[in-house]
C-alpha positions as CSV (number, residue, x, y, z in Angstrom):
1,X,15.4,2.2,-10.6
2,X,13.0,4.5,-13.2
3,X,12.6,7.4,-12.3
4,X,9.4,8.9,-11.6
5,X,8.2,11.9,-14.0
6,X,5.4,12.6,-12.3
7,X,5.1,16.6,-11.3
8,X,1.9,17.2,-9.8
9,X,-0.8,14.5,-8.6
10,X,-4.1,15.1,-7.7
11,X,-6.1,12.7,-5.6
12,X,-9.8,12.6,-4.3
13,X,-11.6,9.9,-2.2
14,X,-15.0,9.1,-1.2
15,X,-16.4,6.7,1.2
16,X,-19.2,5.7,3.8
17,X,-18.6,8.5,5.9
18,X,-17.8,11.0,3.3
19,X,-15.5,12.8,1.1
20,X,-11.8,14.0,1.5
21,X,-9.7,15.6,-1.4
22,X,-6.1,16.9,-1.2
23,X,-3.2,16.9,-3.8
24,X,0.3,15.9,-3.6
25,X,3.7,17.1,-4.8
26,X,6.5,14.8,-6.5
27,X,6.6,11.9,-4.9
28,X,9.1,13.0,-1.6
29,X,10.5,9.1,-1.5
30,X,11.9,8.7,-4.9
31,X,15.3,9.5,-4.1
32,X,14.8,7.0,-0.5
33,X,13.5,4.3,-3.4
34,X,16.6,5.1,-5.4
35,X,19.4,5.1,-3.3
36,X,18.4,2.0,-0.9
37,X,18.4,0.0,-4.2
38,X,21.0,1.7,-5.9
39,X,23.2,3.9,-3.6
40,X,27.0,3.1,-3.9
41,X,27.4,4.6,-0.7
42,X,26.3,2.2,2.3
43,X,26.0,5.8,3.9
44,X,23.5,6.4,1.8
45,X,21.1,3.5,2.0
46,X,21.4,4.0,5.6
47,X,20.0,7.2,5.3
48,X,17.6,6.3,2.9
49,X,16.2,3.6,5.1
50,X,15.6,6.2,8.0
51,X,13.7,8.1,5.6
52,X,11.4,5.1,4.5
53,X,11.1,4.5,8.3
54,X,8.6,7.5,8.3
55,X,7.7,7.0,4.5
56,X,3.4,6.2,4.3
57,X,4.1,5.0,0.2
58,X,3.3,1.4,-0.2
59,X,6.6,0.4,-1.6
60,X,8.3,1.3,1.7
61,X,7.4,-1.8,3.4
62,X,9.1,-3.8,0.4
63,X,12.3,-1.9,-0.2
64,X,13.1,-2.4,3.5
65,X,12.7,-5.9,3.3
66,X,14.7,-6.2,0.2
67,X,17.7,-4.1,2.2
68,X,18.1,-6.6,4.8
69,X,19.6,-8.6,2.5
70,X,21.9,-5.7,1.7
71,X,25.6,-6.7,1.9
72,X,26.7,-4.1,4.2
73,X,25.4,-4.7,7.7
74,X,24.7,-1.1,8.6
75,X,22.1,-1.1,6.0
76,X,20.4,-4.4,7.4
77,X,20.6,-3.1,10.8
78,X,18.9,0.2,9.7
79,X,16.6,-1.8,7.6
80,X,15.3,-4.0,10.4
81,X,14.8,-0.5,12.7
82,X,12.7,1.2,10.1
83,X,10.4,-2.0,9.3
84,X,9.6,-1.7,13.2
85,X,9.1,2.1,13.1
86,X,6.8,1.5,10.1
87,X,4.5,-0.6,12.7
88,X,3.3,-3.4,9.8
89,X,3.7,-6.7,11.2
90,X,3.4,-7.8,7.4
91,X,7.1,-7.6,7.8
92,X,7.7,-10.5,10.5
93,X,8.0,-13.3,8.1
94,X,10.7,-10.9,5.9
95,X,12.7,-10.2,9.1
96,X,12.1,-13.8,10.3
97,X,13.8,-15.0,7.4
98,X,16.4,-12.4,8.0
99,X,17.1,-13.3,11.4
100,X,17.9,-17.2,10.9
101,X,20.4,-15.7,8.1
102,X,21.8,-13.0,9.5
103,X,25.6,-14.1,9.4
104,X,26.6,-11.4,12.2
105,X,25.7,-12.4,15.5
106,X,25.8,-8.4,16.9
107,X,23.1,-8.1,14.2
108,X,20.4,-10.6,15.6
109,X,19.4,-8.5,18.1
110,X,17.7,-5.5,16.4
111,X,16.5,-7.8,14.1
112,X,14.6,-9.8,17.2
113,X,13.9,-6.6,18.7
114,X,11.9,-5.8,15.0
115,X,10.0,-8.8,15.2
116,X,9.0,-8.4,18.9
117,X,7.7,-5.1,18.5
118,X,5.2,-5.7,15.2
119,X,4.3,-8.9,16.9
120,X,3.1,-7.0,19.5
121,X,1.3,-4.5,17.3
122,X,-0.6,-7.2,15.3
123,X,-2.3,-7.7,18.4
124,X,-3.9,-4.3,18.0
125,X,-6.3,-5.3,15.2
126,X,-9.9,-4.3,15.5
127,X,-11.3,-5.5,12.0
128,X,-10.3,-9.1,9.7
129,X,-10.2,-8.7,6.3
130,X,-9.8,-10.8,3.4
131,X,-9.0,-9.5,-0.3
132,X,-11.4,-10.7,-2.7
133,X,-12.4,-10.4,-6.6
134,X,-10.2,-7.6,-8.0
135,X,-10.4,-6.6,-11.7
136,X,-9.8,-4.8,-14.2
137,X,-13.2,-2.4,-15.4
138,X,-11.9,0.7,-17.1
139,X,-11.9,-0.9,-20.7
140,X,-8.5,-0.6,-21.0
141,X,-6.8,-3.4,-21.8
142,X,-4.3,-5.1,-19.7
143,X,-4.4,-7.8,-17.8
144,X,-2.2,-7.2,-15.3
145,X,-4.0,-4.5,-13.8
146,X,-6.5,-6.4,-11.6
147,X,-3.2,-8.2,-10.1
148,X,-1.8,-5.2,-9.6
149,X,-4.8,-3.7,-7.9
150,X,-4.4,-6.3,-5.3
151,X,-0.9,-6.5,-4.5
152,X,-1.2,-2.7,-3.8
153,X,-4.5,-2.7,-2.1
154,X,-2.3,-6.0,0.1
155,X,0.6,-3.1,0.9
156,X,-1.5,-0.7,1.7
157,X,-4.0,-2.1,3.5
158,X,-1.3,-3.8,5.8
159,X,-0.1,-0.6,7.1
160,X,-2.9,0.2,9.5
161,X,-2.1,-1.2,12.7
162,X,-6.1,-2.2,13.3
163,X,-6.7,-3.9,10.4
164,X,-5.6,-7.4,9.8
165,X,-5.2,-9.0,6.2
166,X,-6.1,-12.9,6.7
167,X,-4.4,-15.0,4.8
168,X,-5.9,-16.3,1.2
169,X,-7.8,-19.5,2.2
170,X,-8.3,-18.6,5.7
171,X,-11.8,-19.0,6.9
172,X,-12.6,-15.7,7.9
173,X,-15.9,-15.9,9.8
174,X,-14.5,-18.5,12.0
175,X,-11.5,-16.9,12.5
176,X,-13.3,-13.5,13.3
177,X,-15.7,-15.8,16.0
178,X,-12.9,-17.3,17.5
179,X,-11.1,-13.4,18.2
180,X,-14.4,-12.0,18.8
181,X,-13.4,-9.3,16.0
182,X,-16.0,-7.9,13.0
183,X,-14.8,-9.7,9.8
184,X,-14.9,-7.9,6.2
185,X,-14.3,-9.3,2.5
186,X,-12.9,-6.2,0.7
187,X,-13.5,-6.5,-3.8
188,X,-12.0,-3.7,-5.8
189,X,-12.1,-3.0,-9.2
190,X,-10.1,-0.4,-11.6
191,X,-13.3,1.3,-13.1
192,X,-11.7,4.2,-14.9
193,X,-8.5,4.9,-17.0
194,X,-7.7,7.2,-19.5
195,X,-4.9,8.9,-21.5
196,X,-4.1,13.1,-21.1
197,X,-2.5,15.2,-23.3
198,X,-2.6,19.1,-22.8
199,X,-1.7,22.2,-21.2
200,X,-0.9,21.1,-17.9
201,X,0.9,17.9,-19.3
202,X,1.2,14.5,-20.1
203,X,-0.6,11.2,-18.2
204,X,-3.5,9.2,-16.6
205,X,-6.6,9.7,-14.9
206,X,-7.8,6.8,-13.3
207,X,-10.5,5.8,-10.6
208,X,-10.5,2.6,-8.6
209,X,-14.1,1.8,-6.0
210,X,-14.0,-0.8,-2.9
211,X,-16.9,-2.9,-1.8
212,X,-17.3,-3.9,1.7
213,X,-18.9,-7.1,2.3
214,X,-19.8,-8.6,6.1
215,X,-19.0,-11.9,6.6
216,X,-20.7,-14.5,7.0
217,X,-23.4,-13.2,5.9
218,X,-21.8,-11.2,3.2
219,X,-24.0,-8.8,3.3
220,X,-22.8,-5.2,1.6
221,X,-22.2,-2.4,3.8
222,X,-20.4,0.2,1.9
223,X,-17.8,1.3,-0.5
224,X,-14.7,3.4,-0.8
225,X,-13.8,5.5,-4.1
226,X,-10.6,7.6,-5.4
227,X,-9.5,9.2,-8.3
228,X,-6.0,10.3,-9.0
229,X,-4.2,12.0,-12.1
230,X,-0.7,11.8,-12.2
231,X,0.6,14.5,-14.7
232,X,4.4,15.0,-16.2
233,X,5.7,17.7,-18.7
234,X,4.8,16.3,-22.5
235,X,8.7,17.2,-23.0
236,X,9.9,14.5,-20.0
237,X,7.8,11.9,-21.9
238,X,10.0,10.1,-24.1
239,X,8.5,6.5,-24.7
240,X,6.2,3.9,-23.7
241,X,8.2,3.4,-20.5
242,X,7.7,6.4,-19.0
243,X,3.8,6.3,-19.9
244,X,3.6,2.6,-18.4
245,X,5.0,5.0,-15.1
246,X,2.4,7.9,-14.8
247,X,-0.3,5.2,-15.7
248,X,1.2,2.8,-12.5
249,X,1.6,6.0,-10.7
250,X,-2.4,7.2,-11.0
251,X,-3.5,3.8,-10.1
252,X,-1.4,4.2,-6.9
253,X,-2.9,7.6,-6.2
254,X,-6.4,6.5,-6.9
255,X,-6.0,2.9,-4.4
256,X,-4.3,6.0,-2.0
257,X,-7.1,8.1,-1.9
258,X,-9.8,5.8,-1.8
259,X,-7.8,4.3,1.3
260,X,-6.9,6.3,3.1
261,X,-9.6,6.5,5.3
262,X,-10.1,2.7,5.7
263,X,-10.5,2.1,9.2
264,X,-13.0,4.3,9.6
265,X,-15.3,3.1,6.9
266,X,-14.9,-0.6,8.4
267,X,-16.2,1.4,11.5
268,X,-19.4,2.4,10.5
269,X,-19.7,-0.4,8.4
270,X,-18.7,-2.9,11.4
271,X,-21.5,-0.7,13.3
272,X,-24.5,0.1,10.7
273,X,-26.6,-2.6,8.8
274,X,-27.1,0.7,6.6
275,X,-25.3,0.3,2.1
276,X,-23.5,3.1,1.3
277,X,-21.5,4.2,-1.5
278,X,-19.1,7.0,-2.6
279,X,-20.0,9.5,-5.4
């Protein structure tokens, strides 16, 4: 696995209810990314697995479903544990899958005991969502950036316990009548990236924005914003590789920022007929 060069990145976030800014250090879950895909050492992906088990990074969620197909079973065993300590049912069909596979009986069990407890938590949600239009509006071009919006927007998104992503083609106001529960269409867009070369380093700025939208009536009842740089010394930088890195990198620090706070902007918005954006 790459990687990441990343030294310093700085995040800010706005939303209905207001504004929150903070920075963050290197990435703490590289080495948990690296050694639960890589580790020669089933020691170590064990370990690495407990650390995802508290990890709030996107990718967690993925990496632990990859492990259960790990060959050693203490890995899948660990695996199973920290999808149900993350608390994101997204993970039942992965560990479903696992389950009627699992070739070690002794092994079913805290594989069940992962799917009983997130199917218990998915029972928690408070708001429906749906993703919707997601592109790419920074100029810069690649096309693989409005995908990629989504799919991380998807991850993260799925990791609050009261929010619930409906499936794509699900008919989300009859779904949300029928569970008595507020139902939102959430549109995002990438609406700024660009290249940085100075004192402080090497990378990307970049700046993603949420829309809100009610639904039925699709009515627009706020938005969420977030910026991110992610920042590496010019000297660590040695090709287009390690660019195509810090640029994925302040993407995921922008869609964190402007995130994080996502249950309580589907709050007010769930509660106030009132349009609000971030700055």
């Amino acid at each position: 696995m790459v990687r990441r060069l990343f030294i310093a990145m700085f995040l800010a976030a706005s939303m209905v209810l207001g504004s929150t800014a903070l920075s963050v250090a290197q990435d703490a879950d590289t080495s948990a990314f690296r050694d639960i895909a890589v580790g020669k050492d089933y020691r170590l992906r064990v370990a690495a697995a407990l650390s995802l088990s508290r990890s709030k990074s996107p990718g967690a969620r993925p990496a632990l479903e990859k492990a259960l197909r790990d060959p050693h079973p203490a890995v899948r065993a660990s695996a199973a544990a920290a999808l149900g300590a993350l608390g994101n049912p997204a993970a039942v069909p992965a560990l479903k899958a696992a389950l009627n596979l699992e070739p070690a009986p002794n092994l079913k069990r805290p594989i069940a005991a992962a799917i009983e407890k997130l199917s218990r938590s998915s029972s928690k949600a408070r708001f429906l969502v749906s993703l919707g239009k997601f592109e790419n509006r920074s100029g810069v071009k690649d096309a693989k950036l409005g995908s990629q919006l989504k799919q991380q927007t998807r991850n993260r998104v799925a990791q609050f316990a009261d929010i619930e992503i409906v499936a794509d083609g699900t008919d989300l106001a009859a779904e949300g009548k029928s569970r008595k529960l507020p139902a939102f269409t959430l549109d995002g867009s990438v609406t700024h990236l660009s290249k940085r070369h100075g004192a402080d380093g090497v990378g990307f700025a970049a700046k993603v924005e949420y829309v809100i939208r009610e639904m039925p009536s699709q009515t627009l009842k706020g938005s969420m914003t977030g910026s991110a740089q992610a920042l590496a010394e010019a000297k660590r930088v040695q090709g287009l590789r390690e660019l195509a890195q810090l640029q994925s990198d302040a993407v995921a620090g922008a869609i964190e920022s402007a995130l994080q706070r996502a249950p309580l902007a589907l709050e007010a918005a769930s509660g106030s007929s009132v349009v609000a954006s971030g700055r």
